[in-house]
C-alpha positions as CSV (number, residue, x, y, z in Angstrom):
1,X,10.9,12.1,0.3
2,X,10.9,14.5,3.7
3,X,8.3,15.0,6.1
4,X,6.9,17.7,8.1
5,X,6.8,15.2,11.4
6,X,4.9,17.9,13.6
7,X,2.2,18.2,10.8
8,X,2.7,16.2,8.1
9,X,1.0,12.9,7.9
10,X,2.6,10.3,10.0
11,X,1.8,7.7,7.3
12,X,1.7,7.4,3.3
13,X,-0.8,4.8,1.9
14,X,-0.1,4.4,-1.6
15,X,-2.4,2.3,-4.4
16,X,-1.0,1.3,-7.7
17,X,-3.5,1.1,-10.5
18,X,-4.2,0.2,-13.8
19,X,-7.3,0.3,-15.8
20,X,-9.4,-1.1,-12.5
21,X,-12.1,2.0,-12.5
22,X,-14.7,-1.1,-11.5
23,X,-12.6,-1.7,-8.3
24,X,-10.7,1.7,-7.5
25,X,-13.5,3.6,-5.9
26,X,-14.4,0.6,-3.4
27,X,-10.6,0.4,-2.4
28,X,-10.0,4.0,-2.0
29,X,-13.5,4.6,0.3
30,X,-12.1,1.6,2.1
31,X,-8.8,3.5,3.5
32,X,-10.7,6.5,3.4
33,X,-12.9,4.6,6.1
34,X,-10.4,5.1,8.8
35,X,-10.6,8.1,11.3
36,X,-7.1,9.0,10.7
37,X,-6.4,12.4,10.0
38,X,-2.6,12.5,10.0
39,X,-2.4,9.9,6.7
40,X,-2.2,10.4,3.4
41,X,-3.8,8.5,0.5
42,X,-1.9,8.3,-3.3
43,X,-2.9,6.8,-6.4
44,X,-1.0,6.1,-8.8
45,X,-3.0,5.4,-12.0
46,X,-1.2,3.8,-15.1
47,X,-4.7,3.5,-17.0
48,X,-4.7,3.4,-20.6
49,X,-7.6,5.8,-20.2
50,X,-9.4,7.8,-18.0
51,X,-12.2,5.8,-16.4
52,X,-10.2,4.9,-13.2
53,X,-9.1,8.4,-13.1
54,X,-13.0,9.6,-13.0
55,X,-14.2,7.2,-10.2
56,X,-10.9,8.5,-8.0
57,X,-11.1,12.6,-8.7
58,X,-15.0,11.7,-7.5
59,X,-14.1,11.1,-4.0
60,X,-14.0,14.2,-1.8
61,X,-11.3,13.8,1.0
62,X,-8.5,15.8,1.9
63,X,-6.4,13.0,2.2
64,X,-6.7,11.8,-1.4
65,X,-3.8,12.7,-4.0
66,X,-4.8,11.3,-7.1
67,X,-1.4,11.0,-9.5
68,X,-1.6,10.2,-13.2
69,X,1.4,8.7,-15.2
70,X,2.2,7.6,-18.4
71,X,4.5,4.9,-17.3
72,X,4.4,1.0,-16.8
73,X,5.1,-1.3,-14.5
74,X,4.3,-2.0,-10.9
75,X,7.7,-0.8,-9.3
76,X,8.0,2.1,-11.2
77,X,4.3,3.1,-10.0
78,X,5.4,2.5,-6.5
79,X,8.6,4.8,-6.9
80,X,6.5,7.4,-8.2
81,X,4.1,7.3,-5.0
82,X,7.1,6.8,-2.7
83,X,9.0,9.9,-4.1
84,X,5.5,12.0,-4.2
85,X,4.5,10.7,-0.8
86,X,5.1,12.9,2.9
87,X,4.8,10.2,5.3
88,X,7.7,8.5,7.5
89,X,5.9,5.1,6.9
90,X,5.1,4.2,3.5
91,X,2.0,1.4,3.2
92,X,1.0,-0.3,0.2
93,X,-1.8,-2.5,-0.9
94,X,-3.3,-3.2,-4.5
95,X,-6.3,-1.8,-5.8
96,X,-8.7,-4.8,-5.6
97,X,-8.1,-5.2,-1.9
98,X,-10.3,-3.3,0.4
99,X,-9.1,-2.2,3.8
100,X,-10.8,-2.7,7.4
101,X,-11.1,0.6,8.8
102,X,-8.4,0.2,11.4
103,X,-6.0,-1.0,9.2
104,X,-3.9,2.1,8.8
105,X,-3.7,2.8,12.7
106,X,-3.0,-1.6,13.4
107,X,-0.2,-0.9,10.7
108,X,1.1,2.7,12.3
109,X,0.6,0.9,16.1
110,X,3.2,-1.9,14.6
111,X,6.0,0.7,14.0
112,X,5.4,2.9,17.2
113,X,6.0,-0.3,19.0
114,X,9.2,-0.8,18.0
115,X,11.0,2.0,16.9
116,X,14.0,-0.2,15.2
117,X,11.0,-2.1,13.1
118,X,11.8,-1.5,9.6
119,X,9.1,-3.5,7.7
120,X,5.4,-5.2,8.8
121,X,3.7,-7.1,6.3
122,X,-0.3,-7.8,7.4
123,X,-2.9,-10.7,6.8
124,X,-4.5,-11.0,3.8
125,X,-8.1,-12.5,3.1
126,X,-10.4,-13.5,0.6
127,X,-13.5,-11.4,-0.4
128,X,-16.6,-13.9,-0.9
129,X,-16.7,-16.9,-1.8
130,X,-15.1,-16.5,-5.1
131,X,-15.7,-18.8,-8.3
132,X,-15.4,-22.7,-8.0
133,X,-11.6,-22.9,-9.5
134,X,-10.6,-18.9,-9.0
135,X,-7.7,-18.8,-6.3
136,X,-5.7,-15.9,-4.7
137,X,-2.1,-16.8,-4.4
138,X,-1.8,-13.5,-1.6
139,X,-3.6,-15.0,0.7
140,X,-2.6,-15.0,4.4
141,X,-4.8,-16.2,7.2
142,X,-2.6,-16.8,10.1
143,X,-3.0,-14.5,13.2
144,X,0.1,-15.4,13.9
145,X,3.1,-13.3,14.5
146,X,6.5,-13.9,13.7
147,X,10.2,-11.4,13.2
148,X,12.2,-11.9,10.6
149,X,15.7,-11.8,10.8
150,X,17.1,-12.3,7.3
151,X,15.4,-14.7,5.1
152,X,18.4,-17.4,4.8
153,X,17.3,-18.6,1.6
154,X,13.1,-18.7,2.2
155,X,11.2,-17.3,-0.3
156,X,9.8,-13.5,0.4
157,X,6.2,-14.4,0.1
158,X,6.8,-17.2,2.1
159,X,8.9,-15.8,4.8
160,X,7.0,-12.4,5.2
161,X,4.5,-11.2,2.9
162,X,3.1,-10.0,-0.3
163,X,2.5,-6.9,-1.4
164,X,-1.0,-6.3,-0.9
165,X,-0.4,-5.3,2.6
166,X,3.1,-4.2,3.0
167,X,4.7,-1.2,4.8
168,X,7.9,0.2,5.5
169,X,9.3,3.3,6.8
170,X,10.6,5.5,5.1
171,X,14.5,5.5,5.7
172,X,14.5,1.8,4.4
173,X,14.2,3.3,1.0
174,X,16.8,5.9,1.3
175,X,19.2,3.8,2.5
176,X,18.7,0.4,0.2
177,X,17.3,2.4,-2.9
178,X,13.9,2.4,-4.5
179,X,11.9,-1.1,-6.1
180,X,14.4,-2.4,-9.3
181,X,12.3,-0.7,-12.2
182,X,13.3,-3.7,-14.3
183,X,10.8,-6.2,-12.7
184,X,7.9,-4.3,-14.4
């Protein structure tokens, strides 16, 4: 979990997936999309087989790391990346969402702004219209801007964010410990 600062990417984006080889490739060309250079892209595919593994290994960037593993769970996915990723920021989103393509540098502006920030979760949208009925509990319009100081009893989602667009830097993990493995 160490980073070559002068070289190295200054940020890790990392995808969790499972068995989503119809969505992968759209979400991976979407963070690909940005003219970052310094930034590194992991997946970490959990798939039962290998379809999602064949749309990802298609996609010719530099910046790609493709990782396959045999283990379950969301959190244990996202320790994987963390530990395999470079990057003094780590970013996360899931592998339906698809990213503008100045999310990466809006997120990586967030941090340089304020070097004691130690987390930044972003706006989420719908895609389409969506089915009559279907809903999307991550959503998160509001422009709005807001610091968090503690949570005093709120509810994560509702105080900061989901995980569909979350990022941290790096150091938060080696000082509170990795995502509890236990919660899948």
């Amino acid at each position: 979990m160490t980073s070559d600062h002068k070289n190295g990417p200054l940020i890790s984006v990392l995808v969790c997936t499972r068995n989503r080889a119809a969505s992968i490739g759209k979400c991976v060309r979407s963070i690909l999309a940005s003219p970052l250079q310094r930034m590194e892209l992991l997946v970490i595919d959990q798939s039962d087989g290998d379809d999602t593994g064949q749309v990802v290994r298609a996609i010719d960037d530099a910046r790609l790391r493709y990782l396959r593993t045999t283990t379950r769970g969301l959190s244990r996915a996202r320790n994987i990346g963390i530990e395999a990723s470079h990057g003094p920021i780590v970013l996360f989103t899931d592998d339906d969402c698809y990213a503008e393509p100045d999310w990466v540098e809006k997120v990586l502006a967030q941090f340089e702004a304020d070097p004691k920030r130690e987390a930044v979760y972003g706006r989420v949208m719908a895609f389409g219209k969506g089915k009559p009925g279907e809903t999307c509990p991550t959503i998160m319009e509001s422009m709005e801007s807001r610091q968090v100081d503690g949570l005093n009893g709120e509810r994560i989602q509702g105080a900061v964010g989901h995980g569909n667009n979350m990022a941290f830097r790096r150091d938060c993990f080696v000082r509170h410990g990795l995502f509890l493995e236990w919660l899948g």
